[in-house]
N, C-alpha and C positions, 0 to 999 in steps of 0.2 A: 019561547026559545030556550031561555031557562032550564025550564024545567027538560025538555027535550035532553040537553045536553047533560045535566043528572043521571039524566036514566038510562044513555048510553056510557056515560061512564059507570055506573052502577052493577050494569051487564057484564061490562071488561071484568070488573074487578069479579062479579058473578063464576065468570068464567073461568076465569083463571083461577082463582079458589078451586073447580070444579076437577081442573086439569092436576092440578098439585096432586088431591084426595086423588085421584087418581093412579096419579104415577106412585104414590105413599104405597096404595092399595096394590097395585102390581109387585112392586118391593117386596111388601110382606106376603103377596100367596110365594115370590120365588123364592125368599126363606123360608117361608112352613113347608113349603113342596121339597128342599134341600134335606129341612131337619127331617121329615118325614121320610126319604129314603135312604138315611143313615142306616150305617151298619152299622158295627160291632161296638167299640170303644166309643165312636164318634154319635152314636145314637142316644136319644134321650129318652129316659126311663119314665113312661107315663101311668103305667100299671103297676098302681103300688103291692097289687099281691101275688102279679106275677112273676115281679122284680123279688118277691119273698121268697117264690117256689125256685128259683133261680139263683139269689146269690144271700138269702138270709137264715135260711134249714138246709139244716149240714144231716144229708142224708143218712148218715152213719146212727145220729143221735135220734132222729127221727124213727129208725127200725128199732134202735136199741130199745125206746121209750115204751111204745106202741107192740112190743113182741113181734116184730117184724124181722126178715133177714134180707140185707143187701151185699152183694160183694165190692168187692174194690176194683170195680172199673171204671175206666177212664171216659171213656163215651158221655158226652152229655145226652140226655134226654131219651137214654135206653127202654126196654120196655119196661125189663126191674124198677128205674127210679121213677118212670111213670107212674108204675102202682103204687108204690111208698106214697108220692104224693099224688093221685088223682083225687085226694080230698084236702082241706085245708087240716093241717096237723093238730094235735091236742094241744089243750092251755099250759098242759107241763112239759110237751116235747116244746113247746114255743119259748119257754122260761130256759128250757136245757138250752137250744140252738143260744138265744141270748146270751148264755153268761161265756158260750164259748165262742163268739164274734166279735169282730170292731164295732165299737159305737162309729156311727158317721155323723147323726145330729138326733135327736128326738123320734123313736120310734125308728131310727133307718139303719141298719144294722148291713154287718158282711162278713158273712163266715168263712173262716179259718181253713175250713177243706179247701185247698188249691185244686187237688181234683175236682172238686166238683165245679167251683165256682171257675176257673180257668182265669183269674184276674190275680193281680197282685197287690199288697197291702202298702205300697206305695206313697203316704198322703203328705202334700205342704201347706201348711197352713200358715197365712200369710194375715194380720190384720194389726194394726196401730197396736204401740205400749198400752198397757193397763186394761184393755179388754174385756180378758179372761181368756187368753189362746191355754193357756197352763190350766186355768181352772176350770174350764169349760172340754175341753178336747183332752189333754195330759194324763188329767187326776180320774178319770173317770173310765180310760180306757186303764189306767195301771188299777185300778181298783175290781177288775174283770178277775184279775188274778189265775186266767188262764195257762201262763208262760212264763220262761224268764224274762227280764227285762232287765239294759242298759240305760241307763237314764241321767242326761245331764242336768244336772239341777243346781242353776248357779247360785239362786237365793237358799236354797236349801229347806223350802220349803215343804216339798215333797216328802223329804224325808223325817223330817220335825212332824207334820201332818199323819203321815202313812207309815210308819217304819216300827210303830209296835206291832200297826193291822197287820202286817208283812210276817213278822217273827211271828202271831197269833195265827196266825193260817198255813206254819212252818216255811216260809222262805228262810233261807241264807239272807242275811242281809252285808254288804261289802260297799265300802266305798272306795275314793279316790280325790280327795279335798286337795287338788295342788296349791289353795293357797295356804292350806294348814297340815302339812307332811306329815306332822307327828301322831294324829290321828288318824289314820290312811293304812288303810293294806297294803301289803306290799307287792311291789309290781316292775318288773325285771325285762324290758322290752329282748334284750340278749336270752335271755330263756326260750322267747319262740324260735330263734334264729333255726332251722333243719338243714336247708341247705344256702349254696354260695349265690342263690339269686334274691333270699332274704335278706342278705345283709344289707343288698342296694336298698333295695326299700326302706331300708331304717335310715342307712345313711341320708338318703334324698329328704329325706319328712323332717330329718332331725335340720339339714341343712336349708331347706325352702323355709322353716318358721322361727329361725334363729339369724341367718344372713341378712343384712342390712342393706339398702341399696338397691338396684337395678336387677334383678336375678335374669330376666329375659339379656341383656346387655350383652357386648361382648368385649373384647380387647383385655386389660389387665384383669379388671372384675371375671371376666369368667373364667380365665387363666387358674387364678387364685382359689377359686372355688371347683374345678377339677384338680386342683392338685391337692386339696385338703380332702376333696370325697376319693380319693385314690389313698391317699394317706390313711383311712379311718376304716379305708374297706380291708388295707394290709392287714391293720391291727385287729379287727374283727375278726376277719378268716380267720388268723391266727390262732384266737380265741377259739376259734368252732374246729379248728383242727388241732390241734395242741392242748388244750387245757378241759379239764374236764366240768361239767354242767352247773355245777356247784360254784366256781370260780368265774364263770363269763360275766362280767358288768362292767359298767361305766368306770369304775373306781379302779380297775385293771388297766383298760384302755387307755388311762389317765398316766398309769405306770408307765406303760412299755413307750407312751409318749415320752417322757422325762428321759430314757433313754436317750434320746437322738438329740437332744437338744447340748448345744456347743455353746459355750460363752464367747463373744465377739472377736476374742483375740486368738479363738483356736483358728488351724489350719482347714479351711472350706473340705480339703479332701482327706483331713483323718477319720479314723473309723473310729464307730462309735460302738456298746454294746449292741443297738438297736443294728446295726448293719450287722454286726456277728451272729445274733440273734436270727434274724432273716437266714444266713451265708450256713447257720447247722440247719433251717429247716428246709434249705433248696436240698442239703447233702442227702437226708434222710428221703427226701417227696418233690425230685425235680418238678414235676406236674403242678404245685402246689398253687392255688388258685392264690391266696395270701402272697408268696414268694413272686407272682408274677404282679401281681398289686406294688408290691414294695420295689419292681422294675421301674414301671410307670410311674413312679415318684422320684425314683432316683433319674429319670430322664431330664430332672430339671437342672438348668442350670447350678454349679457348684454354690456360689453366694446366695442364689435365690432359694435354693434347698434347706438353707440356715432356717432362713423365715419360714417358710411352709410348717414345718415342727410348732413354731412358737407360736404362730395362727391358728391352728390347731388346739395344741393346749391351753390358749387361754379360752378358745369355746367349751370347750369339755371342764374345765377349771372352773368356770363360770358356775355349774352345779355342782360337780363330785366336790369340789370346797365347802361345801353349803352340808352338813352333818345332816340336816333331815331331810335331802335330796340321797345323799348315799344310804339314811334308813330305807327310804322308798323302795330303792333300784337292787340292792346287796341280793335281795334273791325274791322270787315269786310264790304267792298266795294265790294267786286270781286261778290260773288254771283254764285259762280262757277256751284251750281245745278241749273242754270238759263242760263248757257251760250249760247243755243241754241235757247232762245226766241228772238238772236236783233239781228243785225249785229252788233262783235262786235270781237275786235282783242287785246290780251293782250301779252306786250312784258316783256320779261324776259331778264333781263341785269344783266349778272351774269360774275363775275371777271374772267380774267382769272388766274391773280398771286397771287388772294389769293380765297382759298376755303372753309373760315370760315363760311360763310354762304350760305353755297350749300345748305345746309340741307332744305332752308325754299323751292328753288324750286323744291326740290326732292320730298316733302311734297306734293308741291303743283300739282303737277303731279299725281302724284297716291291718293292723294284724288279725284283729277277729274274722273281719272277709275275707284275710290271706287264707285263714282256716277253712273258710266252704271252699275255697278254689283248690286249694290243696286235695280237699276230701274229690272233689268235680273230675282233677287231670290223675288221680290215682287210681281212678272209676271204679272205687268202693260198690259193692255191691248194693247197701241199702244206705243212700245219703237222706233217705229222713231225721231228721231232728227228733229223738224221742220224746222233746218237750220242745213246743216253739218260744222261738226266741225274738222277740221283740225288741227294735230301738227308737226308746224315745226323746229326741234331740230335740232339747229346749235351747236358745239361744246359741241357733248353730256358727255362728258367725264369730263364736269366743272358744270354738274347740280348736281351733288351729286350721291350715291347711290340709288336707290330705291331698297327696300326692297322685293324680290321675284317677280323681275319682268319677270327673266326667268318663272318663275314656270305663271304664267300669259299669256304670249306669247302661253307654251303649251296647256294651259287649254282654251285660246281661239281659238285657232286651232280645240282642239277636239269638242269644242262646234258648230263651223263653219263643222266639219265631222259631226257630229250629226245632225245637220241639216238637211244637203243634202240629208241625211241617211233619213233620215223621210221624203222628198220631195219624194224622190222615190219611 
């Protein structure tokens, strides 16, 4: 009886084992059946050489090598780039394509022609301190030395490592060490300013990575902080219309602040230089985008108007007081709307333990993509980069805030659908 009752339970459990492998085994054909009619993006690359003939030989280098001629179309998989590759390419056109591609990891490469390849160089790389993300991924795609490159490099070892090979294979070489100014090119965020929708932007970056507190918040906190970015944007404009190229910095700004500011026992409604100041440049340029700025500041209450100045100046005070913060800013080296005419590689050495001055590389960042947007809505005839520009952002989390850089990320995605959209 025993034994009987063993063997039917033995079955059960038979069974059930059987049913599990089962539904396991259904599971996985309806993933492999999913991955397997993946498209584009979403598909997995199981053809390691026709994943080469596709996004690893950059057709251009490939004819060049070989005595071949290809033109510059856009068409994937034309009959020309057919012929180029209907063989596997020579050992030197494969060393050529190489040095002008992304490493991805060991043997897996992705070149650089957008046209051809129709993908973008995009990558995050995510994994535990001490790794090797820097010394595995970093160092080895800057050592390609196809491009210029931006490169934050907090320990600075990139540049200690790599920065003679740099100068030895004629790059520029340029930094930006915000915790050591006095060694530092110099770098002038007021210098890009072209027009009056620039200036928000500096104002907002400078303001999201220096205000303390709640910034989403509303009530007195954000009161205070529209009336300081109304204040900053006055004196800006000002600067971009009034004063000439040479003269626009923080160390000015800091000026025309001092202006307005009243000591405690003056009359809330006397005029100050800084009102007079505004009151010649409405006479001259009613329209004046500055003079309507310095409206919307004066809207505030007469007592509260006192403080707004002094809030103000003591953020901008906070640097321009600091002697190798006004070396930095007094005027620009970088030339950032130029980056793409030299070889030329600028490093970012930005703290890790203190992130008082994150703000200027966060600045400094997205004014560089204010410049391809700029070049984008001016609809420049040929917006190629004569040299690509590459950025490699090491410890992204210590550059500052940028200011709507998700909303960036999507709007360039739709612009890259838009595209293809109109290719077809």
């Amino acid at each position: 009886m025993k034994k009987n009752i063993t063997a039917v339970i033995a079955l059960v459990f038979l069974f059930g084992a059987v049913m599990i492998n089962l539904y396991l085994y259904n599971e996985y054909l309806i993933i492999s059946q999913a991955v397997y009619n993946a498209h584009g993006d979403a598909a997995f690359e199981d053809n390691l050489e026709q994943y080469n003939r596709e996004f690893r030989y950059n057709l251009k280098i490939v004819a060049a090598v070989e005595g071949r001629t290809v033109t510059d179309k856009l068409a994937l998989y034309n009959e020309e780039h057919k012929q180029v590759l209907q063989h596997t390419p020579s050992k030197m056109a494969m060393e050529e394509c190489e040095k002008n591609a992304l490493i991805l990891a060991k043997d897996l490469y992705l070149a650089l022609d957008g046209k051809w390849v129709q993908r973008n160089w995009n990558i995050m790389v995510f994994r535990a301190s001490g790794v090797g993300k820097t010394r595995y991924f970093i160092s080895p795609n800057l050592l390609q030395l196809y491009s210029c490159y931006i490169i934050t490099d907090p320990p600075r070892e990139e540049e200690q490592n790599y920065g003679e090979v740099l100068v030895r294979y004629g790059y520029t070489v340029m930094r930006i060490p915000t915790d050591d100014m006095t060694n530092s090119n110099r770098f002038n965020p007021l210098f890009y300013i072209r027009t009056t929708s620039d200036i928000l932007v500096i104002v907002n970056v400078l303001l999201e990575n220096t205000q303390e507190g709640d910034r989403k918040g509303g009530g007195d906190s954000d009161f205070w902080r529209k009336s300081i970015q109304a204040l900053l944007c006055c004196i800006i404009g000002y600067l971009l219309e009034v004063l000439p190229l040479e003269q626009r910095n923080f160390f000015k700004v800091r000026e025309i602040l001092g202006m307005n500011i009243l000591s405690e026992h003056a009359d809330a409604d006397e005029e100050t230089d800084f009102d007079r100041l505004f009151q010649a440049l409405w006479e001259v340029n009613p329209v004046s985008y500055a003079y309507h700025q310095y409206l919307t500041f004066k809207n505030a209450p007469a007592k509260t108007a006192l403080n707004i100045p002094i809030s103000a100046a003591v953020l901008i005070s906070q640097y321009v007081d600091i002697l190798e913060f006004n070396n930095l800013t007094y005027k620009d080296e970088l030339e950032l709307d130029k980056l793409s005419e030299e070889m030329l590689v600028l490093f970012l050495n930005i703290s890790l333990a203190d992130r008082t001055n994150s703000w200027i590389t966060a600045i400094l960042i997205l004014l560089y993509c204010k410049g391809k947007e700029c070049m984008e809505a001016e609809r420049l005839t040929n917006l190629e980069l004569k040299i690509t520009v590459r950025c490699l952002i090491d410890e992204c989390k210590n550059i500052g805030k940028i200011v709507g850089s998700a909303r960036k990320r999507a709007q360039e995605v739709e612009r890259k659908k838009k595209e293809e959209a109109d290719r077809d």
